[in-house]
N, C-alpha and C positions, 0 to 999 in steps of 0.2 A: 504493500500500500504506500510506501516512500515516492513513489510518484504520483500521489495524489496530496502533497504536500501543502498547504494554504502560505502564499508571503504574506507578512505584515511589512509593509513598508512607507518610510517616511524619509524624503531628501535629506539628508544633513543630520539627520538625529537617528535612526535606527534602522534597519532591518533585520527581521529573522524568520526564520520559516518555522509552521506548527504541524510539526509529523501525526496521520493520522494511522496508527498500526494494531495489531491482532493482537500482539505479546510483549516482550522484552528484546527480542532476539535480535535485534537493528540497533539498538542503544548504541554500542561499538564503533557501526560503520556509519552512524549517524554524526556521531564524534569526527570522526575523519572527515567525513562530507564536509563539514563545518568549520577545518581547521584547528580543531579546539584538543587533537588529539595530544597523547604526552605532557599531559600537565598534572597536577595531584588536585582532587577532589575532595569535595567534604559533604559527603550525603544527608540532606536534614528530611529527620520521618519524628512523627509520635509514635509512640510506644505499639499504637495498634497497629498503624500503614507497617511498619517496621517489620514486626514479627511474620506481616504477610506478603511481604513482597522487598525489606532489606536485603535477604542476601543474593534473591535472585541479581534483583540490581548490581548489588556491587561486584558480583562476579561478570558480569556483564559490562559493565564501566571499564572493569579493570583489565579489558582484554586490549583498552586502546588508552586508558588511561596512565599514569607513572605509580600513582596510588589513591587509593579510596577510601577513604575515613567514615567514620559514622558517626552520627551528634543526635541523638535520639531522648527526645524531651515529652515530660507527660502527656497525654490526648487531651484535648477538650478544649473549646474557646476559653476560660477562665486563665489559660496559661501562656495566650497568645498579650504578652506584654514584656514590660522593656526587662524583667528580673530575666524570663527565658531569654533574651536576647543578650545579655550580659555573660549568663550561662554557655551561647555559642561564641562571644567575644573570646572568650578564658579557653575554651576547648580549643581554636583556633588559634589564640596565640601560643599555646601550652605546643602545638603542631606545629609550630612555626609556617603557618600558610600566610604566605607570601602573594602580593598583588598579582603573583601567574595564576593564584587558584581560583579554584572553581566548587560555588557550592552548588547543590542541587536538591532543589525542594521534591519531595518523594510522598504526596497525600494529599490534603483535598485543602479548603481553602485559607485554612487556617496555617498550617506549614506553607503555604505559598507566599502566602504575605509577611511571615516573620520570617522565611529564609531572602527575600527579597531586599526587605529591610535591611537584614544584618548585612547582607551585601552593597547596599547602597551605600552604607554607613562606616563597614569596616575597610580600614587602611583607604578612604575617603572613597571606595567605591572598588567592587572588585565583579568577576563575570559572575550571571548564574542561570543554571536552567528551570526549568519546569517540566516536570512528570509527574505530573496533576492524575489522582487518582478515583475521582469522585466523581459526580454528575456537575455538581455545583461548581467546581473547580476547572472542569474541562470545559462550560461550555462560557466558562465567567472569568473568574479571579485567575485565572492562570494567563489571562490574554489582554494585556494594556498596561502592565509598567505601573499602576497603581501597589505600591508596598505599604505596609504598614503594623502597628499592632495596637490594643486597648490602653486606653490608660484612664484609671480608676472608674471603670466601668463604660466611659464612654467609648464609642465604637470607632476606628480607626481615626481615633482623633490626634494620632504620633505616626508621622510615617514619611514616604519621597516617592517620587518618579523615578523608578529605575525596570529600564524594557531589557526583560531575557534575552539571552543569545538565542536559547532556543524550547523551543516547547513539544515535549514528546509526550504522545495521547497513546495510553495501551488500552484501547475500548473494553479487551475483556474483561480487565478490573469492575469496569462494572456491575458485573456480574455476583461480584460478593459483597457488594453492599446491601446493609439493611434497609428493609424495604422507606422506614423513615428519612435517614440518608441517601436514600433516591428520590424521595418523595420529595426532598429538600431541596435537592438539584432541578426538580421539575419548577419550582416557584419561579426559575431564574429563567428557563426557559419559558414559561410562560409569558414573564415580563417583557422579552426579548422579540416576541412576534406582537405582543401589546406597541411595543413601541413606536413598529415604523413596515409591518408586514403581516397586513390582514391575513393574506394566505397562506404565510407559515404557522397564524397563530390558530388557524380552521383546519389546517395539517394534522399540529399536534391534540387538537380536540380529537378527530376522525381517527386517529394512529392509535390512539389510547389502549386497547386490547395487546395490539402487536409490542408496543412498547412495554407492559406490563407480563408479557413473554420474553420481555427479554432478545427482542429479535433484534441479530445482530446490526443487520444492512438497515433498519430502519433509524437504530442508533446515531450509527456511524452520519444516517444523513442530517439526522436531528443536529446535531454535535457540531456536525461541520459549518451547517446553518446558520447555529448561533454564534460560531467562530465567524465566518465571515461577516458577519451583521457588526459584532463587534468590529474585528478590524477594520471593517470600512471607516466607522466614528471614532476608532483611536487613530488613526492615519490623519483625518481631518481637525482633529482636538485632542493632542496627545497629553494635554498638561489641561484640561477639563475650562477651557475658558468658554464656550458654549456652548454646542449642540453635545457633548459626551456628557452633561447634565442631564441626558434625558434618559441614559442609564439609572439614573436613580429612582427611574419609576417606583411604587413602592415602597421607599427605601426612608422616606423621610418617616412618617408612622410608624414602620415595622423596627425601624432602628430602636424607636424609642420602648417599643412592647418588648425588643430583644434584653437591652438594658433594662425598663422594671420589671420583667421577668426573671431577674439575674442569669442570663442566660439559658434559664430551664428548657426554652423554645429553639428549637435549631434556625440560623437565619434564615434560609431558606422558606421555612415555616414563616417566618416572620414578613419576610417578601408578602408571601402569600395574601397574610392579614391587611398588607399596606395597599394591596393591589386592591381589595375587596374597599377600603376607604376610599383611596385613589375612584375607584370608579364611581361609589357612592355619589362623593360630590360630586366628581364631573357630570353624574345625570342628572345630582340637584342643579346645577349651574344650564344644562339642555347640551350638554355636549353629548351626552351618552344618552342614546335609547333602553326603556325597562328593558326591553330584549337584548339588548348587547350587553346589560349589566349582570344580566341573569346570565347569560354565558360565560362572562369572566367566572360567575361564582361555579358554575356548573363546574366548567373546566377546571379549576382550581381542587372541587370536590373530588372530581373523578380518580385526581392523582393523591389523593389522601391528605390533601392540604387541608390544614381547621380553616373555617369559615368566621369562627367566633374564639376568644379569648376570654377566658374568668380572673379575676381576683384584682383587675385591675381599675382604677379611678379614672375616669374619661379628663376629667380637670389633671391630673396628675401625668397623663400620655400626653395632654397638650405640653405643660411645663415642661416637658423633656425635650419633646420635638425641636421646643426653642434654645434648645443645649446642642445642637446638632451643627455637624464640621461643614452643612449645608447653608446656615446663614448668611444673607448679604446684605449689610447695613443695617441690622434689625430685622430684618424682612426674612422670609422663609421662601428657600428657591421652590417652587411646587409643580412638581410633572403632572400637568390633564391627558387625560386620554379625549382625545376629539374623534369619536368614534374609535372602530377597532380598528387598530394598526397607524393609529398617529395620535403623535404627544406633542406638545407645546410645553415652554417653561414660561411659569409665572408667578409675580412676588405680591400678588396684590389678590390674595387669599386670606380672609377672614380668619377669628380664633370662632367665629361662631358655625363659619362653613366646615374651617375643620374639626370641629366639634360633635359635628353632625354624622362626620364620616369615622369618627373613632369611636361614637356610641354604638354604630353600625355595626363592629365587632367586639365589643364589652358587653357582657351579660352577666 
């Protein structure tokens, strides 16, 4: 499948290409392809990607690499912040990896963005890949140079722009994730065809079955989809000065439920819940027809996404909202959905519209 490779490309600031593959078994020659062979590594996994797919990796790495390390930090978003990132500081200088090396994030979206980070940051910047293991990861956070990690709950409110050299997609992995953990990664794809591709997003409604089989080639084309939709709008907005805001569909709401949830909610889930407000208001405002809004929910349901949220104070998800790395000037950047498959950004959204659209999913 190496020749069915996606570029991301941008004059003067980046290219790299996102390998679409079956297994592990290319990692090597994908090295070479890339120039990047003969250097030493430092493979970053949590403890779970780790134990299911660490050594295949590094025995594979290291057929073209000098050597390959491993830096294997607790599972779970609570440990995506700057103490783990300090944690791979210490290992790496303890290694003496020097500005040639290369780390490589090995799991889904949370090791993406902290191995990202540490790279942007360490010895003022050094290479890394992705081999993004998740649904969530592969079709989102693995593709646009966005790094980052939490800090004190807030959701990538510490982070940089730093674009991988190179991104390798083993679709099988999908295949062992928990049906939640998939179900998470669907939130992101559903957003993805909300965005700006009515027909991708009627795709994934009608696919439903086959995708819940597990069928491979339906995957692989879902995947790719949202990969190129992305890097169209990172090629065009690589540092998020306009239209890659409209990635955030969602995201302004579901942030805030992920955080007063203390992360109990997978973000993906959380998407979910922001897409259900997101559309809410946009049909209070007439952008959204009841029948398109009832699709969003449908669709969202069908992949095991909640519809509704408990425990939580609608006045209390506003206040949060307004803590969000999305503010400009006061004002709250706010993705509509104008019908399915196109968004608009706008700051001139009410506490009482979104109010409306967070009781939506509070009960």
């Amino acid at each position: 499948m190496a020749e069915e490779k996606l570029l991301v490309k941008r004059n003067g600031d980046f290219h790299y290409p996102i390998y679409f593959e079956e297994d592990f078994s290319n990692l090597s020659q994908v090295l070479r392809d890339e120039q990047m062979e003969g250097r030493r590594i430092c493979v970053v996994a949590d403890s779970n990607t780790a134990a299911l797919y660490g050594e295949a990796v590094q025995k594979e790495l290291s057929m073209a690499a000098a050597e390959v390390l491993m830096f294997v930090f607790s599972a779970g978003e609570p440990n995506k912040n700057l103490d783990t990132v300090k944690d791979l500081y210490r290992f790496l200088i303890q290694h003496e990896i020097d500005r040639t090396g290369i780390l490589a994030a090995l799991g889904g979206g949370v090791t993406g963005d902290l191995t990202g980070f540490g790279a942007a940051t360490y010895l003022r910047g050094i290479d890394f890949i992705q081999i993004p293991t998740t649904l969530l990861a592969q079709v989102d956070s693995s593709v646009g140079g966005k790094t980052g990690v939490d800090f004190e709950q807030y959701k990538n409110m510490v982070g940089a722009f730093h674009q991988p050299r190179l991104v390798y997609m083993n679709l099988s992995t999908l295949k062992t994730l928990p049906p939640k953990e998939f179900s998470c990664g669907m939130g992101e794809v559903i957003k993805t065809g909300l965005i700006c591709d009515k027909d991708f997003f009627q795709y994934v409604q009608n696919c439903q079955p086959k995708v819940s089989q597990m069928d491979l080639a339906v995957l692989a084309s879902m995947v790719r989809r949202c990969c190129t939709i992305k890097a169209g709008v990172v090629e065009r907005d690589p540092r998020e000065k306009g239209e890659r805001a409209l990635l955030n569909l969602g995201h302004t709401i579901g942030h805030a439920v992920e955080k007063l949830k203390d992360f109990q909610l997978l973000h993906g889930q959380c998407v979910g819940l922001g897409l259900i407000a997101a559309g809410y208001i946009s049909m209070q405002r007439g952008l959204l027809t009841v029948s398109e809004y009832e699709q969003v929910c449908s669709c969202c349901a069908s992949y095991g996404l909640p519809l509704t949220v408990s425990g939580l104070d609608p006045e209390e998800v506003l206040s949060a909202t307004k803590k969000d790395k999305k503010m400009e000037r006061g004002h709250i950047k706010f993705i509509f959905m104008d019908g399915l498959g196109k968004t608009f950004i706008s700051t001139d959204l009410t506490d009482e519209e979104m109010l409306a659209g967070i009781r939506e999913i509070c009960v």
